[in-house]
N, C-alpha and C positions, 0 to 999 in steps of 0.2 A: 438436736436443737440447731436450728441456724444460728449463723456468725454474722448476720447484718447483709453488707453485699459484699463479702469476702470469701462468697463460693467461689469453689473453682471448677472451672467448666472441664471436664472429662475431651481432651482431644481426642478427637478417630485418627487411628493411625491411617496415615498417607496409604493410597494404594500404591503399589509397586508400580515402577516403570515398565512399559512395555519393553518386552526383550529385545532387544536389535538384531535384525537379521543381516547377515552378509554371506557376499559370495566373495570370488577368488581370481587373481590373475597368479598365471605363471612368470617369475620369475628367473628362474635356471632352475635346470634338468641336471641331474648327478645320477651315475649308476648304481643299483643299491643290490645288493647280491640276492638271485632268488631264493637261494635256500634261507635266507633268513627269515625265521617267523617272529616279528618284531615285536617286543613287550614293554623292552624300555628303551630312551632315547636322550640323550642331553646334549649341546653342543660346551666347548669347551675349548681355548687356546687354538683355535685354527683344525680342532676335533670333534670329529661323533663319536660319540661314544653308543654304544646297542648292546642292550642286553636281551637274548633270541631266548624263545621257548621251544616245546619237543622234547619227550623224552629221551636220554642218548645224545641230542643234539645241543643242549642248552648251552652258552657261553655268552662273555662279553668280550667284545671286537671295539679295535678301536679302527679310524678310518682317517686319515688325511682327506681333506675335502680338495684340497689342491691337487694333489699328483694320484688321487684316486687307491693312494696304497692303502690295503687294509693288515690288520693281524689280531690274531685271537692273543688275548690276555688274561683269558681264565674260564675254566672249564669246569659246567658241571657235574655231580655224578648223575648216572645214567637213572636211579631212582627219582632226581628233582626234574621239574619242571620251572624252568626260569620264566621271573614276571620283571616289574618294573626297578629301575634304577635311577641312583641320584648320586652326582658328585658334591660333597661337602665336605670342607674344614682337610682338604686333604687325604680325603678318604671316597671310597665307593662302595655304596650301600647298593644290596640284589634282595628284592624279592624273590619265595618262589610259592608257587601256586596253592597245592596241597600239602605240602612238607612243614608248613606253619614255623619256615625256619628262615630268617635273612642273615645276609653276608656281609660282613664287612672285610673292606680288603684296605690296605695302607698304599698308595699311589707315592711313590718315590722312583726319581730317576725312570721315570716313563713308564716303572714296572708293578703289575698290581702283584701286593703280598697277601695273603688272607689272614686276619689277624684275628677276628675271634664271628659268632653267630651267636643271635640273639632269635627266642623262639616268641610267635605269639599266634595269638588264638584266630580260625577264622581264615580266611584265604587271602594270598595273597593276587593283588593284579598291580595297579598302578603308583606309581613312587615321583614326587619330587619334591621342593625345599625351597624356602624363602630367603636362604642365606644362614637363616638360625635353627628353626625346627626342621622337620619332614612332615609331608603332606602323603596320606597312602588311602588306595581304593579299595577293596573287595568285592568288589562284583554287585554288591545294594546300590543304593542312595545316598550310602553314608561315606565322608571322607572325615578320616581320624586324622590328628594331629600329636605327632608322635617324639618324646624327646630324643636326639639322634644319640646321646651318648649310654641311655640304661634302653631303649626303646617301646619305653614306658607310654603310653596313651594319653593325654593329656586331655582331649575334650574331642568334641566329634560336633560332626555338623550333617545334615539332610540337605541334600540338595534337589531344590524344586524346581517347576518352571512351571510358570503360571497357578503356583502352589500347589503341582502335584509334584511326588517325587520320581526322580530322574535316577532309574536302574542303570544296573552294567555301566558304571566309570570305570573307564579304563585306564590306559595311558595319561598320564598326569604334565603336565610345564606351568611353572611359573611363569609367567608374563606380564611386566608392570603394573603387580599387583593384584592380578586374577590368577586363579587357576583356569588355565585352558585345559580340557577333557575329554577325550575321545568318546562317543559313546558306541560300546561294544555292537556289532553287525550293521552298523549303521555309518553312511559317509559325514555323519555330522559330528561337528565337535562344539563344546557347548563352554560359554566363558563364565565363570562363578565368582561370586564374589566369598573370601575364603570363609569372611567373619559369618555371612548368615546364610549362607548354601544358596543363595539366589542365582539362577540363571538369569543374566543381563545378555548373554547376546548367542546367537547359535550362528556358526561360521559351517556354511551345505556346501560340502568338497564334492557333491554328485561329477563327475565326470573325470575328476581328476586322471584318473589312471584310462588311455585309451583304452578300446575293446580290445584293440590289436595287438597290445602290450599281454592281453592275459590269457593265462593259458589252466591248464586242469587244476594246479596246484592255489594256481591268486587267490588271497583269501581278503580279508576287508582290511579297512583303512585302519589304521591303528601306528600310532606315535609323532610326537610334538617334539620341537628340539626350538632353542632361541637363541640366537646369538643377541645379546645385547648390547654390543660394542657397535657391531654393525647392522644392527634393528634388522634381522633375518628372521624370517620364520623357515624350518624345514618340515617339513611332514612324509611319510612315507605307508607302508601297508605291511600288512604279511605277507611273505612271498611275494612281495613288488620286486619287478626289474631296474624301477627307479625312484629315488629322492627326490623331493621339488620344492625348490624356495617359492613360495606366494608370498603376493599380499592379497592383504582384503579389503574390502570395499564394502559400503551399506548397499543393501537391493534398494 
């Protein structure tokens, strides 16, 4: 039965915003160690932090960005494969790939301790955090939303672009409210909004790394770091010879 005129008219939902495209200047140039095959990245107190993949070779290195001194701070076993990492609450969380196992270690006094692992289903690739939860990839569309203290699964999100879904997320950063995201063999890195998977903008690093810079081993672009004190972006690759602050720009 009608109500008089107190239907209510069915709104269409809004089309989505066109994605924004940008490109990139260089900022500064930092040396970034070749053998590092880079998985995860965060910047932190005047540090980088990396966490490298490769069997045998896996660890997290921290790095002075000033005086260029690096050191390893913790070492995989030669069975895991390390992925991505995040500092929170005091602590530092490690993905690894196929071992369906992450780390947490206690950061005191500059020094990581390994305090306990948590196992979960599915692979691991890219890790970061909003301050309160974790944000983690697995190689799909999908980025789970994870609680950092039981590392329980909270809810999960597709992320699309131009409502298809956007495979191989990798490398994960917080960034004033987006997730920025690397996407796996490709120089693009793509900005999401967390709550509905939407890609709003794709930042094309094509060229970043000279020709001249790379050699048999360069593998593709992969890892985001932020300083947010001093609105830095770092980005870097696997087996890159170097770190690069940009910024970005709309095309």
């Amino acid at each position: 039965a009608s109500c008089g005129g107190n239907q209510v008219r069915a709104k269409r939902p809004a089309a989505p915003a066109e994605p924004k495209e940008y490109t990139y200047g260089v900022r500064a140039v930092h040396p970034h160690p070749a053998t590092s095959y880079t998985q995860g990245l965060q910047y932190a107190d005047g540090r980088l932090w990396e966490g490298t993949g490769q069997h045998g070779e896996s660890v997290v290195r921290k790095t002075d960005l000033a005086t260029g001194k690096t050191e390893v701070m913790a070492r995989l076993p030669r069975s895991e494969f390390g992925e991505g990492i995040t500092l929170l609450g005091g602590k530092l969380y490690q993905l690894t790939w196929q071992s369906n196992t992450a780390h947490v270690y206690s950061l005191e006094n500059g020094k990581l301790q390994k305090i306990r692992d948590f196992r979960y289903p599915g692979e691991g690739w890219g890790l970061t955090t909003d301050g309160e939860k974790l944000y983690m990839s697995d190689g799909t569309a999908t980025i789970h939303t994870v609680d950092p203290a039981t590392f329980r699964r909270e809810k999960r999100v597709t992320v699309t672009y131009k409502g298809a879904p956007v495979e191989y997320l990798n490398e994960l950063e917080w960034i004033g409210g987006k997730i920025w995201a690397n996407v796996y063999t490709t120089d693009q890195i793509v900005v999401i909004d967390p709550a509905t998977g939407v890609v709003e903008g794709v930042v094309d690093l094509a060229g970043l790394l000279p020709e001249t810079e790379m050699t048999a081993t360069t593998d593709v672009l992969n890892g985001i770091a932020y300083d947010a004190e001093g609105d830095r972006i770092f980005v870097t690759g696997k087996n890159w010879p170097k770190l690069y602050e940009i910024e970005i720009t709309e095309k």
